[in-house]
C-alpha positions as CSV (number, residue, x, y, z in Angstrom):
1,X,201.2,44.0,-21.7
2,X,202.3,42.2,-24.8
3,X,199.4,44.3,-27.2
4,X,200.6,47.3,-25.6
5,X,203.9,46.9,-26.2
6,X,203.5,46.0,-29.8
7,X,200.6,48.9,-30.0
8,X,203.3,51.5,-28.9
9,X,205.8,50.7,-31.5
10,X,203.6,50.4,-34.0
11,X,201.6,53.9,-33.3
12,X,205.3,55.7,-32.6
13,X,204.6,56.4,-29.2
14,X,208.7,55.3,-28.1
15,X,209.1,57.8,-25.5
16,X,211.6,55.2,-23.6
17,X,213.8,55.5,-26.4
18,X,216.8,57.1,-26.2
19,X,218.8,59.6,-29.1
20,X,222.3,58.8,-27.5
21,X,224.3,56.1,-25.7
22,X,223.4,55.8,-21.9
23,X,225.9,58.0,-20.1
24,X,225.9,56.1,-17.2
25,X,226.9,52.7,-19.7
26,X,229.9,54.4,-21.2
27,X,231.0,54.9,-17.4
28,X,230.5,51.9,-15.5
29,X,230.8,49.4,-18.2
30,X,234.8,49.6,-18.8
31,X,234.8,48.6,-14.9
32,X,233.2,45.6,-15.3
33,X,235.9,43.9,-17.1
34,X,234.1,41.6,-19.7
35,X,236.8,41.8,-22.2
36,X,234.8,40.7,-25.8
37,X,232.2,38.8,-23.5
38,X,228.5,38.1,-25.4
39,X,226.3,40.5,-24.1
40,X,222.7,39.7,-23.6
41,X,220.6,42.1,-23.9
42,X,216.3,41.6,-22.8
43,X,213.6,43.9,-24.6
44,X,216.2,45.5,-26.5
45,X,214.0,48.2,-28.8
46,X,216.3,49.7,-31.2
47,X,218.8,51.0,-28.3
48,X,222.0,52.6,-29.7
49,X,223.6,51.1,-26.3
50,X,223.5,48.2,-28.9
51,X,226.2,49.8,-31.1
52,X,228.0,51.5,-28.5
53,X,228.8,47.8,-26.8
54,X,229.4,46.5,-30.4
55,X,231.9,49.2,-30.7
56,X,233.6,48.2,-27.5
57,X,234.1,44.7,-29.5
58,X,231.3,42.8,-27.8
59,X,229.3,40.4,-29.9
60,X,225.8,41.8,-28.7
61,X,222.3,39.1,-28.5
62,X,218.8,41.5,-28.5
63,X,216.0,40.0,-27.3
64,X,212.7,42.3,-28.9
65,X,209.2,40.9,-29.3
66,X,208.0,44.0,-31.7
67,X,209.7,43.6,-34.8
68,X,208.7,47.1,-35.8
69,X,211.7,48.0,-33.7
70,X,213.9,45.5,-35.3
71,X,213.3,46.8,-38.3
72,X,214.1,50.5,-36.7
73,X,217.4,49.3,-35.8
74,X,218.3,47.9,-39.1
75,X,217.6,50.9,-41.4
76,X,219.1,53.2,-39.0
77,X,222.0,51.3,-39.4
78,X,224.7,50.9,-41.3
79,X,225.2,47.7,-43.9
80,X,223.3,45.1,-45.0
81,X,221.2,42.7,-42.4
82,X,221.1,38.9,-42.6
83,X,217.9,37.4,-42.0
84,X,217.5,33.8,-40.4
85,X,215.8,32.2,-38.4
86,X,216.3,29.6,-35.1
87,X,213.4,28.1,-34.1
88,X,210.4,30.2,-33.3
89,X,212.7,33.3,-33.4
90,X,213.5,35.2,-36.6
91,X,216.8,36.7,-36.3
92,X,218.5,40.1,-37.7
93,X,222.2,40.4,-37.8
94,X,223.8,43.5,-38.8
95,X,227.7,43.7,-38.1
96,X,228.2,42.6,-34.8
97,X,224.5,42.8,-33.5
98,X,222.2,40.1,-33.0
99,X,218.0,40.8,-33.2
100,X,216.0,38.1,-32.0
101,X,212.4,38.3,-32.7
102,X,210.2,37.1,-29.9
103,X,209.4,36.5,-25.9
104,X,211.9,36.9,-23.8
105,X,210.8,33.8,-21.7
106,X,211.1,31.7,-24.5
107,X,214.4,32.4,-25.2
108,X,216.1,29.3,-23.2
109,X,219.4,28.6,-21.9
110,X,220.6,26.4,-25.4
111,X,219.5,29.9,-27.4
112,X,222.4,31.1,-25.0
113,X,225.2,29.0,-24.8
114,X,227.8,31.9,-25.8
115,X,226.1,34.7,-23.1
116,X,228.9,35.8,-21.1
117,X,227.2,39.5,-19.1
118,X,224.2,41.0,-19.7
119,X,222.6,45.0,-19.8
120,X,219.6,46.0,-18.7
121,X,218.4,49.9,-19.4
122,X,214.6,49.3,-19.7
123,X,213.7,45.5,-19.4
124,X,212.8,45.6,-15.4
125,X,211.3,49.0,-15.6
126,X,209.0,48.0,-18.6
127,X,207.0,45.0,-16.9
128,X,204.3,45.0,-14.2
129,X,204.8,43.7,-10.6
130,X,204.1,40.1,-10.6
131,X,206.3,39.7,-13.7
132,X,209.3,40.9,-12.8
133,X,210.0,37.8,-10.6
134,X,210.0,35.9,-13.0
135,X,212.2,38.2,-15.1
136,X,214.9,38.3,-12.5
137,X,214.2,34.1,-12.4
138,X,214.5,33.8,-16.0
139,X,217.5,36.0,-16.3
140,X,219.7,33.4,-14.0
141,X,219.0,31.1,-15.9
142,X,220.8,32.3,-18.8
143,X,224.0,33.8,-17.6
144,X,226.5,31.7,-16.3
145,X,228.4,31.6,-12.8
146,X,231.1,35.4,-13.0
147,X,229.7,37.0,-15.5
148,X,228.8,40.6,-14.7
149,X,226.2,43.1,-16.3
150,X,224.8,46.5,-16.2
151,X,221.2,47.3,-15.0
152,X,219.3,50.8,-14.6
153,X,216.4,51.2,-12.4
154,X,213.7,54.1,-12.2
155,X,211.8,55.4,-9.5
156,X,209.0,58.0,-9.1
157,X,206.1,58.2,-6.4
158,X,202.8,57.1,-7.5
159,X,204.0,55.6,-10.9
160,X,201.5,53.5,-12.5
161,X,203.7,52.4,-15.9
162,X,205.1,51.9,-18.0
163,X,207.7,52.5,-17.3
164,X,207.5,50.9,-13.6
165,X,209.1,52.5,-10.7
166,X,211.3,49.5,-8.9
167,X,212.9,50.8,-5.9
168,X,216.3,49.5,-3.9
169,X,214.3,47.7,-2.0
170,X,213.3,45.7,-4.8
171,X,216.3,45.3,-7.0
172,X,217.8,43.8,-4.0
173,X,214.5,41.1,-3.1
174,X,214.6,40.2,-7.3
175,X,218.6,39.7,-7.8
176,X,220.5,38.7,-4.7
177,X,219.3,35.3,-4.6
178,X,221.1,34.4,-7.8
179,X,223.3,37.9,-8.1
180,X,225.4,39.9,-6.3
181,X,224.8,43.3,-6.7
182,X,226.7,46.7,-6.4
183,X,224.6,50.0,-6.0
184,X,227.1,52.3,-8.2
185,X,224.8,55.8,-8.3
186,X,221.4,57.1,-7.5
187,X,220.9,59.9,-10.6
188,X,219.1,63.5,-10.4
189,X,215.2,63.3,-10.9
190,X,214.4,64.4,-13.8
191,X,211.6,67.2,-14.8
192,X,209.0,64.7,-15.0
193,X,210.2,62.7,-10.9
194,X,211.9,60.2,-12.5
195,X,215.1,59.1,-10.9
196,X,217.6,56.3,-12.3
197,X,219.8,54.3,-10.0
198,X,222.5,51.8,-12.1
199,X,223.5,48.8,-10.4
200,X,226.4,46.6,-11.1
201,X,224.9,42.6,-10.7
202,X,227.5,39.6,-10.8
203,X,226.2,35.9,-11.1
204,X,226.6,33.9,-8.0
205,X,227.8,30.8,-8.4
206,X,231.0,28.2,-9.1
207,X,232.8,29.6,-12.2
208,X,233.5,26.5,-14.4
């Protein structure tokens, strides 16, 4: 998955990527109240849902293992880019985004002290069965009790992936022992059977 990943990025072939700001996070996201919150964000790619949250005065964390993407992002965008680094992650900041260069699953819950909600447009969809546990796992981990977040789903019969088709059924088995989640809309299917369904997810657990 990893060489793949890194091999589509590399050869252009970004079909997953998006020209314009997820409709359906301009219209949910207002509702979920996180008021300048952190906002993780998993296998970020170069989204522009990046900027629009930015613009909406969030302080925004990517997490992207192909830096070819990173770098994407950062010339497409405007101003200079800081480069740092904390440890095993090289890190791009440009204005009020975040691009941290590595595996998701190493990125541990003193990378995330400040993480206050989370969005999730193609981090699910984009790994295979028996990893998306752990995804859903490792997620938990790093968002504290009441915080809220944003994820997007996709389903289609007979999908092989990636993208991964992960159906209600399974959304619901990965997040509610740690979330609780809101089904908010089931979109048309598109020309190629692909249907989206958004989901609002709130952290279970004693707010401090």
């Amino acid at each position: 998955m990893t060489n793949e990943w890194l091999e589509r990025w590399r050869d252009g072939r970004i079909a997953f990527h998006r020209d314009a700001v997820h409709p359906a996070l301009e219209r949910y996201w207002p509702d979920l109240q996180n008021q300048g919150s952190k906002i993780l964000v998993p296998l970020c790619g170069k989204s522009l849902d990046m900027r629009w949250l930015a613009g909406q005065g969030h302080p925004v964390l990517g997490i992207e293992l192909a830096e070819a993407a990173i770098e994407q992002f950062v010339a497409e965008g405007q101003g200079d880019a800081l480069r740092y680094r904390q440890g095993d992650f090289p890190i791009w900041r440009q204005g009020n985004v975040e691009l941290w260069c590595g595996d998701f699953f190493h990125f541990h819950i003193a990378h995330a002290a400040e993480i206050g909600a989370f969005y999730d447009r193609a981090a699910l969809i984009a790994l295979p069965q028996p990893t998306r546990q752990r995804y859903a796992f490792h997620l938990a981990q790093l968002i504290p009790p009441g915080s809220k977040g944003l994820l997007i789903s996709l389903t289609r019969p007979n999908a092989k992936g990636p993208p991964y088709s992960v159906g209600h059924e399974e959304v619901e088995k990965l997040f509610t022992p740690n979330f609780e989640l809101t089904h908010l809309e089931d979109g048309k299917t598109d020309g190629r059977g692909w249907q989206e369904s958004v989901w609002a997810l709130t952290r279970r657990g004693p707010v401090a």
